[in-house]
N, CA, C and O atoms as CSV, one atom per row, in Angstrom:
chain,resi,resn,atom,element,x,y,z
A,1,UNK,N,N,49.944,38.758,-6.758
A,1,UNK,CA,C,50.913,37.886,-7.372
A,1,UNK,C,C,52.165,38.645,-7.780
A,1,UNK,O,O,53.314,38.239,-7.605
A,2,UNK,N,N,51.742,40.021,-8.455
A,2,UNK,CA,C,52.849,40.507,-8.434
A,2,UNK,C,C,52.647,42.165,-8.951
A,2,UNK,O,O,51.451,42.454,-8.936
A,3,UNK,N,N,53.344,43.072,-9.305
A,3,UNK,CA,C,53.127,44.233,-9.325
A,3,UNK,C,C,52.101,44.514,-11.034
A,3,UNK,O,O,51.297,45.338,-11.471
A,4,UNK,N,N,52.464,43.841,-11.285
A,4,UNK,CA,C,51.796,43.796,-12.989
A,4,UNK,C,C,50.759,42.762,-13.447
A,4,UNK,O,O,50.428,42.484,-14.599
A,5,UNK,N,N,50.266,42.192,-12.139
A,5,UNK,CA,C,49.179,40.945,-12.225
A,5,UNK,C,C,48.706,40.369,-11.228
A,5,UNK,O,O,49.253,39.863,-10.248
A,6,UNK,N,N,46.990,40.535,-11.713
A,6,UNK,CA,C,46.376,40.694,-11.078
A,6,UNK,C,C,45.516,39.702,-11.311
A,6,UNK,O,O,45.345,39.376,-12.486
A,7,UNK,N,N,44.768,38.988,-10.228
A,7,UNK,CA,C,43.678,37.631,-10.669
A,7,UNK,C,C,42.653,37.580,-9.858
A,7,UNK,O,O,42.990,37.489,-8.677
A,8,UNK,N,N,41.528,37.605,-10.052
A,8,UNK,CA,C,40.419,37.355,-9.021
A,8,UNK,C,C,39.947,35.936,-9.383
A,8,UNK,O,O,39.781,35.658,-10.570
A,9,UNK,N,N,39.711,34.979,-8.371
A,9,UNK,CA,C,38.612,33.809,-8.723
A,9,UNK,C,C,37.422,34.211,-7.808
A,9,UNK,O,O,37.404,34.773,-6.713
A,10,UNK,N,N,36.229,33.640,-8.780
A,10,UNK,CA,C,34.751,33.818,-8.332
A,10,UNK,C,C,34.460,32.543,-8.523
A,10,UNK,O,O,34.435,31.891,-9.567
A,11,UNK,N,N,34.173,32.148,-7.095
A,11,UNK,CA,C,33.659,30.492,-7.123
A,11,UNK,C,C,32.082,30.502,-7.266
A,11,UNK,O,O,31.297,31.131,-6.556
A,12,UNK,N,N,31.719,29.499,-8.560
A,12,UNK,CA,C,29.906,29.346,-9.108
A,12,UNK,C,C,29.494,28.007,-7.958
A,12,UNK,O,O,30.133,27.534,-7.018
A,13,UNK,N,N,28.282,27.711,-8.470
A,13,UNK,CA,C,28.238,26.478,-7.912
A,13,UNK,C,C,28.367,25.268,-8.879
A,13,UNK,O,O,28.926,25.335,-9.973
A,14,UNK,N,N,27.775,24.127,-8.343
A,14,UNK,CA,C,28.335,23.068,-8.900
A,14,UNK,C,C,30.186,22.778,-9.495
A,14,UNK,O,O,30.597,22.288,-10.547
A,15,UNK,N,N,30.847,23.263,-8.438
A,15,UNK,CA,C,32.243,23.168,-7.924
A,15,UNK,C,C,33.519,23.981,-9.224
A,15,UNK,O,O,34.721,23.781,-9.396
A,16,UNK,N,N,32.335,25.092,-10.052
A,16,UNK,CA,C,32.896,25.537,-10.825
A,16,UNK,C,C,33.637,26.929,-10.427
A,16,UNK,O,O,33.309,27.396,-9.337
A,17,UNK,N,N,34.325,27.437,-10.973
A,17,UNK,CA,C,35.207,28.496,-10.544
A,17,UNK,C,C,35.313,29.267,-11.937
A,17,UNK,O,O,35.384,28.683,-13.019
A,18,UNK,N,N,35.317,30.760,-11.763
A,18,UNK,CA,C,35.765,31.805,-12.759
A,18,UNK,C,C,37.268,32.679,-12.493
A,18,UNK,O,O,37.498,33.538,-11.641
A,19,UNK,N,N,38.176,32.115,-13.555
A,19,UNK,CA,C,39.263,33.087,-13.136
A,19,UNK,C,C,39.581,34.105,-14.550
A,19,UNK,O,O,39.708,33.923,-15.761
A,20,UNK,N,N,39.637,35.715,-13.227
A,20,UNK,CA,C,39.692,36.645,-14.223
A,20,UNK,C,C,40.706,37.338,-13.839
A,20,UNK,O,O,41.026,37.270,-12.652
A,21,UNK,N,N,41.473,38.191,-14.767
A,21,UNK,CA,C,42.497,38.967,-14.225
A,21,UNK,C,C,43.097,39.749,-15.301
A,21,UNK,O,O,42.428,39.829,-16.331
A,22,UNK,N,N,44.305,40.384,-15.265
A,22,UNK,CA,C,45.171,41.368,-15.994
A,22,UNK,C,C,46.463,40.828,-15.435
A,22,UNK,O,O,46.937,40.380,-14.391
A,23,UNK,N,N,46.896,41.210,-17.138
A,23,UNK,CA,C,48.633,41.498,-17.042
A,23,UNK,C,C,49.034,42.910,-17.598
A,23,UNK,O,O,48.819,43.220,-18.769
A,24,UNK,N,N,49.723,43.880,-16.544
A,24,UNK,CA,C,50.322,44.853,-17.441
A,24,UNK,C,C,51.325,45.180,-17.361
A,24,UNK,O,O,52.097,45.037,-16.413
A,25,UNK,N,N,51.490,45.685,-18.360
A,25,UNK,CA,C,53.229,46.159,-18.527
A,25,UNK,C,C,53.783,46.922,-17.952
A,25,UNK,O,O,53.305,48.055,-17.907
A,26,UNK,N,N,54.711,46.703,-17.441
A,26,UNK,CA,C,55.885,47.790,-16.278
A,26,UNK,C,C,57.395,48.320,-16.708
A,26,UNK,O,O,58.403,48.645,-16.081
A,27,UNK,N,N,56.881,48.202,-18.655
A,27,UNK,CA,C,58.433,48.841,-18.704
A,27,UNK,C,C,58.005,49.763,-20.100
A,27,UNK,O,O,58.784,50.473,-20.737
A,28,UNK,N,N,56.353,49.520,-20.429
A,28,UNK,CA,C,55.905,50.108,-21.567
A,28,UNK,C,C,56.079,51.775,-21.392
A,28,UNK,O,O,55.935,52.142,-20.226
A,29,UNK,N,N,56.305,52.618,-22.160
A,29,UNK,CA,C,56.049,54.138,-22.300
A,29,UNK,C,C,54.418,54.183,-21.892
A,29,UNK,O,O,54.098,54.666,-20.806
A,30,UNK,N,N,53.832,53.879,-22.424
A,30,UNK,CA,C,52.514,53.692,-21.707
A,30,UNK,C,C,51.726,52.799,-21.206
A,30,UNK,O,O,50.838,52.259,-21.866
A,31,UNK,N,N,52.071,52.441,-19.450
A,31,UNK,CA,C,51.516,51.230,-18.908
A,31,UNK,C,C,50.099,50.899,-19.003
A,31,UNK,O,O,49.610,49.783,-19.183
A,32,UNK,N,N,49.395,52.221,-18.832
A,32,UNK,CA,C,48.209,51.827,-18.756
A,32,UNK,C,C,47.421,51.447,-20.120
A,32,UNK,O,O,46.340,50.859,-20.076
A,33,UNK,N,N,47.879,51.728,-21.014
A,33,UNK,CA,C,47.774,51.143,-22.394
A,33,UNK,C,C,48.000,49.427,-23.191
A,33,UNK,O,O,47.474,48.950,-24.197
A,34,UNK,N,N,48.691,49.034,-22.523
A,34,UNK,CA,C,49.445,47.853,-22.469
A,34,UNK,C,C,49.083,47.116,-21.327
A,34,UNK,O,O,49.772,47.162,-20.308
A,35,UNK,N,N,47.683,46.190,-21.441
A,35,UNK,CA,C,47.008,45.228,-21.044
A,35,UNK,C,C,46.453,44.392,-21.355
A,35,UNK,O,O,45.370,44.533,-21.923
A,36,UNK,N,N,47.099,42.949,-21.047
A,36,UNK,CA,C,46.498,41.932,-21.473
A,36,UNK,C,C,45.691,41.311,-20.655
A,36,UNK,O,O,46.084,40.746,-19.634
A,37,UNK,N,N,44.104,41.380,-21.154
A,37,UNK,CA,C,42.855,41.098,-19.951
A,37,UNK,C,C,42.604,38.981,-20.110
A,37,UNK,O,O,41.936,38.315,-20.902
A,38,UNK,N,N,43.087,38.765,-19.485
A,38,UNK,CA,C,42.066,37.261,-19.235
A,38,UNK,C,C,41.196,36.440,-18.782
A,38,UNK,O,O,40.712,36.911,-17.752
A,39,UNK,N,N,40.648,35.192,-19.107
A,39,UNK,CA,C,39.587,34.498,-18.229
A,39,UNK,C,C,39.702,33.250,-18.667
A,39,UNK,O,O,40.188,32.840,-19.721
A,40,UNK,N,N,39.111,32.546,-17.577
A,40,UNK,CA,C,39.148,30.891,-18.123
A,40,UNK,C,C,37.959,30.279,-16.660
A,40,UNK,O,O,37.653,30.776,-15.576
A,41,UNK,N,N,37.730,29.503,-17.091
A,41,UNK,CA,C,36.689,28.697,-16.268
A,41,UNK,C,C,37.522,27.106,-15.865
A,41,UNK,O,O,37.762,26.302,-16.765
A,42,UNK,N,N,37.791,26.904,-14.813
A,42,UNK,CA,C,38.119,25.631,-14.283
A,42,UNK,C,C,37.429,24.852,-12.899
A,42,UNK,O,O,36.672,25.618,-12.303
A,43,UNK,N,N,37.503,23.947,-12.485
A,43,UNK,CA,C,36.750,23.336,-12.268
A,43,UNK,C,C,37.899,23.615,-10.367
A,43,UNK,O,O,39.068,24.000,-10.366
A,44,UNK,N,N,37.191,23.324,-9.238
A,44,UNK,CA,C,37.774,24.003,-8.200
A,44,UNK,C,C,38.840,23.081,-7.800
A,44,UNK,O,O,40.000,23.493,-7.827
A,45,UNK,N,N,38.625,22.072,-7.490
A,45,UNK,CA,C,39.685,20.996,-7.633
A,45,UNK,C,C,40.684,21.024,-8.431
A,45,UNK,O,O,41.537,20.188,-8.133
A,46,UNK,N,N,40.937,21.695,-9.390
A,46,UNK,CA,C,42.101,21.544,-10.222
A,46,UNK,C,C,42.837,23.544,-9.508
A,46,UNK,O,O,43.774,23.987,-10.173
A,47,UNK,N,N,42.532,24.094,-8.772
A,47,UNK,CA,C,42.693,25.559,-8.553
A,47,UNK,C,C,44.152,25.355,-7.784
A,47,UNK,O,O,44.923,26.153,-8.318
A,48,UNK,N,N,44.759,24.701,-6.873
A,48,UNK,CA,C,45.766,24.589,-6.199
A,48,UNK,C,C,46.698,24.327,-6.985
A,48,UNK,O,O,47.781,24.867,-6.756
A,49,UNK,N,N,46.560,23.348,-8.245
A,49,UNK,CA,C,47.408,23.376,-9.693
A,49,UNK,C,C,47.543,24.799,-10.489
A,49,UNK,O,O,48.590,25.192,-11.004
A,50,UNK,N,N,46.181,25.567,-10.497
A,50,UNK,CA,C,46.225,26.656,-11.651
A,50,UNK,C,C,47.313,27.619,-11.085
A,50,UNK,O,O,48.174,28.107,-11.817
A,51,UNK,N,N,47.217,27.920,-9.488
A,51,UNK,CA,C,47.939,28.932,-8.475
A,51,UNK,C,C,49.386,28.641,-8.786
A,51,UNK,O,O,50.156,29.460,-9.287
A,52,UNK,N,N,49.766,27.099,-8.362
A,52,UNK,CA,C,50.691,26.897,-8.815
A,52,UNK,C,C,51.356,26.845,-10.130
A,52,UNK,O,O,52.585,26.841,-10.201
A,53,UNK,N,N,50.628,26.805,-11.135
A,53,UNK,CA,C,51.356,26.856,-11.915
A,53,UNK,C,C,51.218,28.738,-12.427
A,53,UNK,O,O,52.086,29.002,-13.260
A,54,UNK,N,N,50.492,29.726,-12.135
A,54,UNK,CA,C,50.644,30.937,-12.354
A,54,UNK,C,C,51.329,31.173,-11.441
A,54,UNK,O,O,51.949,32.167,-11.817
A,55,UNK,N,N,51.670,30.925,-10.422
A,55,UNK,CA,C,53.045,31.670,-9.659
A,55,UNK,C,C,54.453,31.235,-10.579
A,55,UNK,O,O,55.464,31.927,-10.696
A,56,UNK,N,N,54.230,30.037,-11.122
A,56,UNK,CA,C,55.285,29.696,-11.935
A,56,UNK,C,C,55.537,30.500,-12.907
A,56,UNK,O,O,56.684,30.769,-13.264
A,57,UNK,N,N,54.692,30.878,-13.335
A,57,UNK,CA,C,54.823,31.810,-15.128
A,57,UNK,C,C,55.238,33.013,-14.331
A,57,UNK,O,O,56.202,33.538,-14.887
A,58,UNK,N,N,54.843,33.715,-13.128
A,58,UNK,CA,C,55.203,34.817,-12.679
A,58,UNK,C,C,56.789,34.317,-12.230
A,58,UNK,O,O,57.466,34.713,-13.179
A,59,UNK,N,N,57.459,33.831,-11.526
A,59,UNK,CA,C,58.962,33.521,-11.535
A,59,UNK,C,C,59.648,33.405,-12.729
A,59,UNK,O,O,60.825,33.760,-12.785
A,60,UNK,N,N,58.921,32.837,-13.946
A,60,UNK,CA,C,59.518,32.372,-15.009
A,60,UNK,C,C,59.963,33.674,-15.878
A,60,UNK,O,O,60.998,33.839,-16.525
A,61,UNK,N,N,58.915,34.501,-15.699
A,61,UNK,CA,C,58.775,36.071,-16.366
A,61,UNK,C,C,58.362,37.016,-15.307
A,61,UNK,O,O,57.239,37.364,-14.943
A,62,UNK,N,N,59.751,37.403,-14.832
A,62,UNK,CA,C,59.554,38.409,-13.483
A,62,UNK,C,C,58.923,39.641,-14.134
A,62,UNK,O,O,59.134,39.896,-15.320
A,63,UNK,N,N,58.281,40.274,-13.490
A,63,UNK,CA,C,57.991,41.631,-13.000
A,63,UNK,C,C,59.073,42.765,-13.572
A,63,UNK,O,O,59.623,43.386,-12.662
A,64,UNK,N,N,59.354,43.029,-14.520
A,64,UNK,CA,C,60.150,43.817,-14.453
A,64,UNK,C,C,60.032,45.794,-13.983
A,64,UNK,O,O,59.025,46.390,-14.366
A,65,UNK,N,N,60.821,46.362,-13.403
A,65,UNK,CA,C,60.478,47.495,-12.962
A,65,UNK,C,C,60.641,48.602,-13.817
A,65,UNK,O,O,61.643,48.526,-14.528
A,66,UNK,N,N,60.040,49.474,-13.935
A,66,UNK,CA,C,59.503,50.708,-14.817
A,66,UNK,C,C,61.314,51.188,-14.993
A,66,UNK,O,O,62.141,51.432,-14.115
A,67,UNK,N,N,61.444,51.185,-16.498
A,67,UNK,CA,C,62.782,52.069,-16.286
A,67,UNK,C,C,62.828,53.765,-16.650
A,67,UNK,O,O,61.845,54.188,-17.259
A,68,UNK,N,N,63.410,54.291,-16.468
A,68,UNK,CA,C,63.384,55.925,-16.352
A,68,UNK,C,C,63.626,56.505,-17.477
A,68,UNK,O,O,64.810,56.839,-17.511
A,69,UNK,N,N,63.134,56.750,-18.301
A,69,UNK,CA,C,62.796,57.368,-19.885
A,69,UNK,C,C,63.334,58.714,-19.814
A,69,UNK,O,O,62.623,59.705,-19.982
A,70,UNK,N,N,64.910,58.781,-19.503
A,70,UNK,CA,C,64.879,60.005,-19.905
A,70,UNK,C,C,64.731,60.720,-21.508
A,70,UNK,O,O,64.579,59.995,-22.492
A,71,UNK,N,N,64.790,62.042,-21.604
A,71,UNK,CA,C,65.081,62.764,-22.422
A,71,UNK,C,C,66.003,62.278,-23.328
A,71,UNK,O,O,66.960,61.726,-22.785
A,72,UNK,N,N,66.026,62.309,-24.713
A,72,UNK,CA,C,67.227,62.340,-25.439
A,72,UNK,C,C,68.202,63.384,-25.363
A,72,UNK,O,O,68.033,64.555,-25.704
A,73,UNK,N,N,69.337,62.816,-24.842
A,73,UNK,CA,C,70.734,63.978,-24.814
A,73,UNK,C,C,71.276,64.327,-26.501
A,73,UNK,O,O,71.437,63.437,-27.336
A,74,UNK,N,N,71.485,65.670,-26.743
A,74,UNK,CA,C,71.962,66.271,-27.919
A,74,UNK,C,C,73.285,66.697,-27.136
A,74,UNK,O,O,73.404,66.891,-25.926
A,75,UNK,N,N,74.381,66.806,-28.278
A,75,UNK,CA,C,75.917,67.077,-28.243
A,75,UNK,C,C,75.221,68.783,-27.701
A,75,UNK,O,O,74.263,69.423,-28.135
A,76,UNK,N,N,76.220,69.077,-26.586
A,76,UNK,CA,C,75.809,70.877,-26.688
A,76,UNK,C,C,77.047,71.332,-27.485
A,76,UNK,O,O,78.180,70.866,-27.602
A,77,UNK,N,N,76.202,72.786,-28.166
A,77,UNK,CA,C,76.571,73.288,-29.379
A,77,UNK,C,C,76.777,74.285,-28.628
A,77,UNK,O,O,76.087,74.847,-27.779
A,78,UNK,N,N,78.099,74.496,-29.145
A,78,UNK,CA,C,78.958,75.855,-28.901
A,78,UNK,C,C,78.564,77.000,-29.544
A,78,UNK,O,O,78.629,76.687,-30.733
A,79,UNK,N,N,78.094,78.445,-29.457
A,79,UNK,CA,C,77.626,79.306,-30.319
A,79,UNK,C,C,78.336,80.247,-29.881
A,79,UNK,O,O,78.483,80.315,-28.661
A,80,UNK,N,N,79.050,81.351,-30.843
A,80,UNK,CA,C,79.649,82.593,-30.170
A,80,UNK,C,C,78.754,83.306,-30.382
A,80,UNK,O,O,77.762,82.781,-30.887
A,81,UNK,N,N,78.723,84.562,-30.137
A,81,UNK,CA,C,77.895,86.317,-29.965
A,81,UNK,C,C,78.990,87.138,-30.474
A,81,UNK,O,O,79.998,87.655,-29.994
A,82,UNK,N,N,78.515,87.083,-31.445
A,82,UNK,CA,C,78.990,88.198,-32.019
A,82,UNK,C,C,79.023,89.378,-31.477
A,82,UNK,O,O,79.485,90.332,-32.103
Protein backbone atom coordinates (compact mmCIF):
# COMPACT_ATOMS: atom_id res chain seq x y z
CA UNK A 1 0.00 0.00 0.00
CA UNK A 2 2.68 2.03 0.65
CA UNK A 3 6.25 2.42 2.02
CA UNK A 4 5.13 2.78 5.76
CA UNK A 5 2.09 0.27 5.61
CA UNK A 6 1.63 -2.73 5.67
CA UNK A 7 -1.68 -5.15 5.83
CA UNK A 8 -2.16 -8.77 5.61
CA UNK A 9 -5.84 -10.31 5.43
CA UNK A 10 -6.29 -13.97 6.63
CA UNK A 11 -9.53 -15.25 5.38
CA UNK A 12 -11.44 -17.74 8.47
CA UNK A 13 -14.31 -19.57 7.54
CA UNK A 14 -17.78 -18.85 7.76
CA UNK A 15 -17.02 -15.73 5.33
CA UNK A 16 -15.01 -14.07 8.10
CA UNK A 17 -11.76 -12.29 7.46
CA UNK A 18 -8.75 -11.06 9.83
CA UNK A 19 -7.08 -7.82 8.99
CA UNK A 20 -3.68 -7.20 10.44
CA UNK A 21 -1.03 -4.81 9.74
CA UNK A 22 1.44 -1.80 10.68
CA UNK A 23 1.89 1.77 10.25
CA UNK A 24 5.35 3.25 10.54
CA UNK A 25 6.87 6.25 10.58
CA UNK A 26 9.14 7.61 7.79
CA UNK A 27 10.17 10.87 9.13
CA UNK A 28 10.68 9.70 12.95
CA UNK A 29 14.55 9.88 14.29
CA UNK A 30 13.72 6.46 15.10
CA UNK A 31 11.56 4.54 12.54
CA UNK A 32 11.72 1.45 13.85
CA UNK A 33 10.48 2.62 17.16
CA UNK A 34 7.47 4.38 15.95
CA UNK A 35 4.77 1.74 15.18
CA UNK A 36 1.41 1.67 15.16
CA UNK A 37 0.31 -2.22 15.12
CA UNK A 38 -3.46 -2.99 14.09
CA UNK A 39 -6.36 -5.48 13.68
CA UNK A 40 -9.94 -5.69 13.10
CA UNK A 41 -12.16 -8.55 12.03
CA UNK A 42 -14.70 -7.90 9.11
CA UNK A 43 -16.86 -9.84 7.44
CA UNK A 44 -15.50 -10.66 3.50
CA UNK A 45 -18.11 -8.98 1.67
CA UNK A 46 -17.61 -5.74 3.12
CA UNK A 47 -13.36 -6.16 2.12
CA UNK A 48 -13.57 -4.30 -1.41
CA UNK A 49 -15.03 -1.27 0.84
CA UNK A 50 -12.24 -1.73 3.67
CA UNK A 51 -9.34 -1.66 0.55
CA UNK A 52 -11.01 1.11 -0.63
CA UNK A 53 -11.40 3.01 1.88
CA UNK A 54 -7.55 2.29 3.31
CA UNK A 55 -6.13 3.29 0.05
CA UNK A 56 -8.09 6.40 0.83
CA UNK A 57 -6.52 7.18 4.27
CA UNK A 58 -3.18 6.31 2.47
CA UNK A 59 -3.79 9.31 -0.31
CA UNK A 60 -5.32 11.35 2.37
CA UNK A 61 -1.99 11.01 4.56
CA UNK A 62 0.82 10.36 2.09
CA UNK A 63 3.84 8.53 2.88
CA UNK A 64 6.07 10.96 3.71
CA UNK A 65 9.93 10.39 2.91
CA UNK A 66 12.69 10.09 5.56
CA UNK A 67 14.26 13.58 5.80
CA UNK A 68 18.11 13.91 6.32
CA UNK A 69 18.96 14.77 9.99
CA UNK A 70 21.82 16.50 9.65
CA UNK A 71 24.20 17.56 12.33
CA UNK A 72 23.65 20.80 14.09
CA UNK A 73 25.82 23.61 12.42
CA UNK A 74 27.80 25.87 15.13
CA UNK A 75 29.07 29.54 13.97
CA UNK A 76 33.00 28.55 13.31
CA UNK A 77 35.09 30.21 15.86
CA UNK A 78 38.00 32.01 14.94
CA UNK A 79 41.01 31.18 17.38
CA UNK A 80 44.52 32.74 17.03
CA UNK A 81 47.97 30.83 18.23
CA UNK A 82 49.68 32.56 19.98
Amino acid sequence: MGDGLEAEIKFKNAGQADVLGRARSQISLVPDQSILSFSFETDQSFLAQTVRQLKGAVAQFPVRKAKSWAQPRFADSHVDSC
